[in-house]
VMD Tcl script that draws the C-alpha trace (Angstrom):
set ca {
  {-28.07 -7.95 -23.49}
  {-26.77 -4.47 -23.46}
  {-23.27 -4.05 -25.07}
  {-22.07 -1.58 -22.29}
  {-22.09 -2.07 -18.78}
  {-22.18 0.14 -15.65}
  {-19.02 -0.11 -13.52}
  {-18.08 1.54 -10.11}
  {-14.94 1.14 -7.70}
  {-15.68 1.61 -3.94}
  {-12.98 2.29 -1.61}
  {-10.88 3.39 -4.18}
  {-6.82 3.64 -3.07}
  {-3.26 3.11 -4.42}
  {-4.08 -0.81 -5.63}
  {-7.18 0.57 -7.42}
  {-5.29 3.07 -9.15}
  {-2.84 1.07 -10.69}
  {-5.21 -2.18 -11.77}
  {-9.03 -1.76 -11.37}
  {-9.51 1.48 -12.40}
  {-7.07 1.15 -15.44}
  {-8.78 -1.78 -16.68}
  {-12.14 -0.42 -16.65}
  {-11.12 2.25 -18.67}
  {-9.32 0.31 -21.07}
  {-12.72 -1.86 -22.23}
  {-15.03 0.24 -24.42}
  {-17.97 -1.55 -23.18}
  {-17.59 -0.57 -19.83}
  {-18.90 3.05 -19.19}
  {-17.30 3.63 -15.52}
  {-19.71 5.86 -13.40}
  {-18.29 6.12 -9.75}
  {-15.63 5.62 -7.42}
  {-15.30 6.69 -3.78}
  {-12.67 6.97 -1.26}
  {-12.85 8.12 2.46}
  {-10.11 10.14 1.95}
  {-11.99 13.19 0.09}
  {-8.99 14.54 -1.63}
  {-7.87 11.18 -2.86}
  {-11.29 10.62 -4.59}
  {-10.97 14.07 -5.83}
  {-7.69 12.71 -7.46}
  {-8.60 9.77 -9.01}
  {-12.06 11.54 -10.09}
  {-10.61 13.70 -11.93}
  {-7.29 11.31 -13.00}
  {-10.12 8.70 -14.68}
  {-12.86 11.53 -15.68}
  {-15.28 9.67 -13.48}
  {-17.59 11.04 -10.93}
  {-16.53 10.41 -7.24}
  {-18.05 10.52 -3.61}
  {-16.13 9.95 -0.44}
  {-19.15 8.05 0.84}
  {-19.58 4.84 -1.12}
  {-23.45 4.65 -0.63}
  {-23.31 7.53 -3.11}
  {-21.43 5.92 -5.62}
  {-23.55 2.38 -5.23}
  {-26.50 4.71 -5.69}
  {-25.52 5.52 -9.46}
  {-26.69 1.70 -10.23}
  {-23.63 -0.15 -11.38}
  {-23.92 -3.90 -12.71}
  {-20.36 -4.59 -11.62}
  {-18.68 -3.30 -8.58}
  {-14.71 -3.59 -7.29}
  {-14.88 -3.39 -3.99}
  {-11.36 -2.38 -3.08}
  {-11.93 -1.43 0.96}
  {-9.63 -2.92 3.76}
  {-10.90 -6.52 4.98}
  {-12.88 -4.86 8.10}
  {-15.32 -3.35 5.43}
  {-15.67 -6.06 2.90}
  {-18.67 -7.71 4.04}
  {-20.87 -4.59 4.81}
  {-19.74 -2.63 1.01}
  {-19.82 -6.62 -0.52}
  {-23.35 -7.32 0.66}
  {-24.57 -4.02 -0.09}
  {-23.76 -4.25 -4.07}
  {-24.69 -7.67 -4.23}
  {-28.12 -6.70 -3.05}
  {-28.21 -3.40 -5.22}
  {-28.04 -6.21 -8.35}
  {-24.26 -5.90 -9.35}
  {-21.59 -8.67 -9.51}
  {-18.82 -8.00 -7.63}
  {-15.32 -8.62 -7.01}
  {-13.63 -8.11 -4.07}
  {-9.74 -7.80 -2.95}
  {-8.09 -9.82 -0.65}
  {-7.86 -10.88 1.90}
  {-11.67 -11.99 1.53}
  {-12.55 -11.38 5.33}
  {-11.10 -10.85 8.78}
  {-12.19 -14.28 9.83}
  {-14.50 -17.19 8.77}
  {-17.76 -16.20 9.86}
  {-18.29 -12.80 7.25}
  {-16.78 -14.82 4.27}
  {-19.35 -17.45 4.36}
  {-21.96 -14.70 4.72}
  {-20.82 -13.15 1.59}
  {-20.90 -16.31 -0.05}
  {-24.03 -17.21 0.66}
  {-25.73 -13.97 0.11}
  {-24.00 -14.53 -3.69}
  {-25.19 -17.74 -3.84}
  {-28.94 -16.61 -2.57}
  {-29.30 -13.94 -4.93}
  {-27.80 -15.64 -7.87}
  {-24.63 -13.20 -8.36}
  {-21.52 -13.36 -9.35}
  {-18.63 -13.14 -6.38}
  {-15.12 -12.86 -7.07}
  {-12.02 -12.63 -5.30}
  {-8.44 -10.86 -6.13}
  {-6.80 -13.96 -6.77}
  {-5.35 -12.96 -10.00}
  {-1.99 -15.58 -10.13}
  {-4.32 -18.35 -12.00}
  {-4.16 -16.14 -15.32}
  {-0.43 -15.95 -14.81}
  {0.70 -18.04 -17.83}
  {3.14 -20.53 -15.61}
  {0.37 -21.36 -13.38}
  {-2.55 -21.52 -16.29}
  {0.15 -24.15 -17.90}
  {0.44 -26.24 -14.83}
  {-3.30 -26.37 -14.48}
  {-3.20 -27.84 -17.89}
  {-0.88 -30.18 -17.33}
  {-2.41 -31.52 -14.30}
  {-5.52 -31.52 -16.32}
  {-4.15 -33.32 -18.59}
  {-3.09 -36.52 -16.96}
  {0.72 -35.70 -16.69}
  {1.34 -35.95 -12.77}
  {-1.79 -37.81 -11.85}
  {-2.95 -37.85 -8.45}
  {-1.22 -34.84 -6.14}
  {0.78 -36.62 -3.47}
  {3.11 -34.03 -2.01}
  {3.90 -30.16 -3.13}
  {6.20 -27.58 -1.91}
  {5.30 -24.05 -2.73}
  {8.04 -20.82 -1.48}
  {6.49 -17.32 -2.33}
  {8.28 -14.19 -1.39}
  {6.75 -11.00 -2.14}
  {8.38 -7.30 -1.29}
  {5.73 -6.32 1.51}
  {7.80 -5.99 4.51}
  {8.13 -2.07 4.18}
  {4.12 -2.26 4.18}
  {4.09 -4.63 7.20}
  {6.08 -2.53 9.14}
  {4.36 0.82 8.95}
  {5.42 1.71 5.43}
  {3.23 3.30 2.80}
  {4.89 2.24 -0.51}
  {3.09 -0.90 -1.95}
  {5.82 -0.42 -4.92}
  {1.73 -0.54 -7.39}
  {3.61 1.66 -9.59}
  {0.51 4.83 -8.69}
  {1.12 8.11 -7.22}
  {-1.19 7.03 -4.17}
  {0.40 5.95 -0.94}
  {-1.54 3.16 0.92}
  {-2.36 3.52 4.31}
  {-0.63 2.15 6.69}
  {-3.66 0.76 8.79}
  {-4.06 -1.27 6.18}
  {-1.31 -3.63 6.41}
  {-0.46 -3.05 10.28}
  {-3.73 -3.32 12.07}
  {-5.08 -6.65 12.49}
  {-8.29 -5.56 13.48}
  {-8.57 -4.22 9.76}
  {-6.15 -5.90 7.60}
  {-7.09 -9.89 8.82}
  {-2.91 -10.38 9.72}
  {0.33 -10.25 8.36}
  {2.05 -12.29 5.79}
  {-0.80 -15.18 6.06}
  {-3.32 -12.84 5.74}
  {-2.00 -11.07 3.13}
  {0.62 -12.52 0.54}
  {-0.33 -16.59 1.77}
  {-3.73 -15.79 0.65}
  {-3.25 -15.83 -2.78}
  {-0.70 -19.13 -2.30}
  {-3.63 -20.94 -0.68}
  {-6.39 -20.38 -3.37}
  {-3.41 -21.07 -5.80}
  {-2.81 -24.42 -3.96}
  {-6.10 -25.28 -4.04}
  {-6.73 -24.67 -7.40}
  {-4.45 -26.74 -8.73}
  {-4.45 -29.83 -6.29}
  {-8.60 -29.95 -6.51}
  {-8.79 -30.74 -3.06}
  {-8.96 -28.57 -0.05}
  {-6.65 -28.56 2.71}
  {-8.12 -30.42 5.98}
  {-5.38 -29.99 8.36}
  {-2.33 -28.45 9.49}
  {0.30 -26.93 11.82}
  {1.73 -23.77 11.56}
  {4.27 -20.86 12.39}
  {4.61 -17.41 12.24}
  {7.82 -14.88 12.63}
  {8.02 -12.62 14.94}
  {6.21 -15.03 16.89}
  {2.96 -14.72 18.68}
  {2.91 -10.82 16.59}
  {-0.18 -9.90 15.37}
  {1.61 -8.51 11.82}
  {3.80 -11.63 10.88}
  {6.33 -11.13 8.02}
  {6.91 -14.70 7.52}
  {4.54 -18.06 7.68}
  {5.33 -21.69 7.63}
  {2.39 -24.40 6.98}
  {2.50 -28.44 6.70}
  {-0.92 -29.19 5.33}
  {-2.57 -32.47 4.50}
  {-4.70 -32.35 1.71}
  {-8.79 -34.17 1.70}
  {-6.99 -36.90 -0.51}
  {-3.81 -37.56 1.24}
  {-1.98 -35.99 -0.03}
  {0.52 -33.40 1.92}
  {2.20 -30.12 0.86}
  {4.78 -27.74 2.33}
  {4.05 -23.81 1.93}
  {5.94 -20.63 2.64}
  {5.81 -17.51 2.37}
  {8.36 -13.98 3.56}
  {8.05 -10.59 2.89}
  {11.05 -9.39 1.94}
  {13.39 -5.99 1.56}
  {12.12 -4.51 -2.50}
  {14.97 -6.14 -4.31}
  {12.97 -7.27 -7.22}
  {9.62 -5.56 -7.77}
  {8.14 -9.11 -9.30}
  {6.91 -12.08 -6.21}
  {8.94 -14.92 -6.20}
  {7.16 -18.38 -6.67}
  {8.94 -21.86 -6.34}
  {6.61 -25.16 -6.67}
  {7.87 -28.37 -6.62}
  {4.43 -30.99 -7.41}
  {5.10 -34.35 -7.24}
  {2.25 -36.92 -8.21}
  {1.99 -40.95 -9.74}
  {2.35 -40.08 -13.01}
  {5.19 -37.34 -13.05}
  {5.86 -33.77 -11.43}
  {6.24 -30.27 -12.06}
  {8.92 -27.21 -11.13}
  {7.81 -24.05 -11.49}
  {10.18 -21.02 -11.12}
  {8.19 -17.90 -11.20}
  {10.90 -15.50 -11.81}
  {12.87 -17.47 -14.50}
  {9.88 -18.04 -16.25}
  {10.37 -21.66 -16.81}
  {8.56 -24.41 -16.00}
  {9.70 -28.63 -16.24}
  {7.49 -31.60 -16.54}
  {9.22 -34.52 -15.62}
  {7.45 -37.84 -16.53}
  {7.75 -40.85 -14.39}
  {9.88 -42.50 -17.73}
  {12.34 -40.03 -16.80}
  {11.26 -38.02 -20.07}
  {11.75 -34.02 -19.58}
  {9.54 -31.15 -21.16}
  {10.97 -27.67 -20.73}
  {8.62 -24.68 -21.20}
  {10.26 -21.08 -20.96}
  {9.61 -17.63 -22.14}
  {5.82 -16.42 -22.78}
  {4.51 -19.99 -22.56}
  {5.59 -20.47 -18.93}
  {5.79 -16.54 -18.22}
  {5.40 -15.60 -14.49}
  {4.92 -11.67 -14.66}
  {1.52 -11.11 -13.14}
  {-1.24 -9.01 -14.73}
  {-2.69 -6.89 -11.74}
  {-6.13 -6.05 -13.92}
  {-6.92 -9.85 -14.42}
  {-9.63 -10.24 -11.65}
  {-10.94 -7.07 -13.39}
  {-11.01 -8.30 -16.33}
  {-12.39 -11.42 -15.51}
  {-15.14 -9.68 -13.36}
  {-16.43 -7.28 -16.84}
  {-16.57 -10.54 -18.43}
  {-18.80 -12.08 -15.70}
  {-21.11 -9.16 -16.14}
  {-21.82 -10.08 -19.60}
  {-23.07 -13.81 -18.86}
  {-19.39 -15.41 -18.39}
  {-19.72 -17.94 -15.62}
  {-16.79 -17.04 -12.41}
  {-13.16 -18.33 -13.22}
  {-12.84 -21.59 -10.64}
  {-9.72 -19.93 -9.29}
  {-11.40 -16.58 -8.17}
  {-14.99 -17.38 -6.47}
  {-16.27 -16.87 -3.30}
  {-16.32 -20.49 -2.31}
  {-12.87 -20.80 -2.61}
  {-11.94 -17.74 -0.75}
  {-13.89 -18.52 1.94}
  {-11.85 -21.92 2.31}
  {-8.84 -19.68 2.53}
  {-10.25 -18.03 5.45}
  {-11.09 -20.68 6.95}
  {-6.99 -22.67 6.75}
  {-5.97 -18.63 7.48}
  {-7.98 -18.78 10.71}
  {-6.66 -22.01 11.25}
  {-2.84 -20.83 10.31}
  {-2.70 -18.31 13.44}
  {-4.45 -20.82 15.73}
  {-2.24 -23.30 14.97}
  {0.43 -21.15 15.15}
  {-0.64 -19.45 18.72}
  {-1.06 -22.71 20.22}
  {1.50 -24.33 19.00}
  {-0.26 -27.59 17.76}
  {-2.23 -29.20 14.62}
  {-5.64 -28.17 13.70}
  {-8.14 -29.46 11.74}
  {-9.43 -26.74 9.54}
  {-13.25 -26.13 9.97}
  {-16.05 -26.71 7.17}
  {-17.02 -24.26 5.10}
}
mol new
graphics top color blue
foreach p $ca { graphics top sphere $p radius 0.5 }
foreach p [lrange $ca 0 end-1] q [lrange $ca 1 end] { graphics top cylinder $p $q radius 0.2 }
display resetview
């Protein structure tokens, strides 16, 4: 196996610039050989930012023969850019929102699946050390089987949701506002966008999908919600309450609260305090804070996790295409539900 590997960003914008493209760079065995951009005089930018060649069409940049692709386009031009490097030979990952409904994300799974590739997806919050703990724990036997959850998580995109162009990614690049404000691009508002990562979260650490639900949005009935409510019942049985708001940028880090309660014990999770309890059905209380139970999130992690895919390292459970298209599947079901006003079964996948 060669001890460098080929590496090219498509779609390149202000997210890219401050996590994909940084931790490319940053590993000396990846030798980064394209980006492109639409906008000519942003790939011009970042071109010359990263000292990599760039192209505003990303056939051009595919064409160079990367082994790993980001694919960092809106959700309308995932699948097309996704299936494309998949069948060039690269493993790819892939930012979310996976896809603007259920019927493209199971096509890019598949086509994964068919040609033996890696897929991932931006869900970077399992690397977070307060969730990677809880995982443990729930490995471990301490709260047994999941029988109820409650998960809040508030995250500053409201400006971006309402026309703004500041994703606060700490770059120089402002994203566009399509983006985040047409649905026929972005997939939705706050469920498309910041409940997405809750949901694969959720998932991950119950090891169940979630089978049914009801729902509600604010502003009602608005294509861009800012705020989404969900009572889902796990395969199991088990049941869970999830949140999430966009909210004014009073505190650049998202705000996670989890409550998981189970036959054996239950966990609290506070995100921004960096703490996490275990409380054992004895009544016996672990505390973890600081580092251990840290909740700052590293925005290269999917990156980093894709490089080490493309030297043999099987997909992270918490980032694969199988599990993002689940999430597209309870999002489709999440603006249904909340449009009609009633409780949905979510559809295989």
């Amino acid at each position: 196996m060669s001890q460098t590997i080929k590496a090219a960003v498509l779609s390149a914008g202000a997210w890219s610039q401050s996590s994909h493209l940084p931790a490319l760079k940053a590993d000396p065995r990846v030798q980064l050989v394209a980006i492109s951009s639409p906008n000519a005089e942003m790939a011009a930018n970042l071109g010359r930012q990263f000292e990599v060649p760039h192209f505003a069409d990303w056939r051009e940049a595919l064409a160079m023969g990367p082994e790993i692709v980001v694919v960092s386009s809106p959700p309308v031009a995932h699948e097309e850019q996704v299936i494309a490097a998949l069948e060039a030979g690269a493993h790819v990952l892939v930012e979310k929102p996976f896809a603007l409904s259920a019927g493209p994300a199971r096509r890019m799974r598949d086509t994964a699946e068919r040609l033996g590739k890696v897929l991932l997806v931006g869900f970077g919050w399992p690397a977070a050390p307060i969730f990677a703990l809880a995982r443990h724990l729930i490995d471990a036997g301490e709260v047994g089987r999941v029988e109820h959850m409650t998960m809040h998580l508030a995250v500053n995109t409201r400006a971006l949701l309402s026309g703004g162009t500041d994703g606060g990614w700490g770059g120089k690049a402002e994203s566009n506002t399509a983006t985040y404000t047409d649905k026929a691009i972005s997939g939705g508002g706050s469920a498309a966008v910041t409940m997405s990562h809750q949901l694969g979260m959720v998932e991950w650490l119950v090891g169940e999908p979630i089978v049914a639900l009801n729902a509600s949005t604010f502003p009602p009935a608005s294509d861009i919600d800012l705020h989404t409510t969900v009572n889902a019942e796990f395969a199991g049985g088990g049941s869970a309450a999830l949140s999430a708001a966009s909210t004014y940028p009073y505190l650049a880090r998202p705000q996670w609260h989890m409550a998981l309660y189970g036959g054996n014990g239950q966990l609290w999770a506070d995100s921004v305090a960096d703490t996490l309890r275990l409380v054992r059905a004895n009544g016996e209380t672990v505390e973890y804070r600081g580092p251990d139970a840290s909740g700052v999130y590293d925005p290269g992690a999917p990156t980093k996790a894709l490089i080490e895919c493309g030297f043999g390292a099987p997909a992270p459970a918490g980032l694969t295409a199988r599990l993002a298209a689940r999430v597209v599947a309870v999002t489709d079901a999440i603006y249904l539900s909340s449009k009609n006003n009633q409780k949905l079964q979510v559809e295989e996948q």
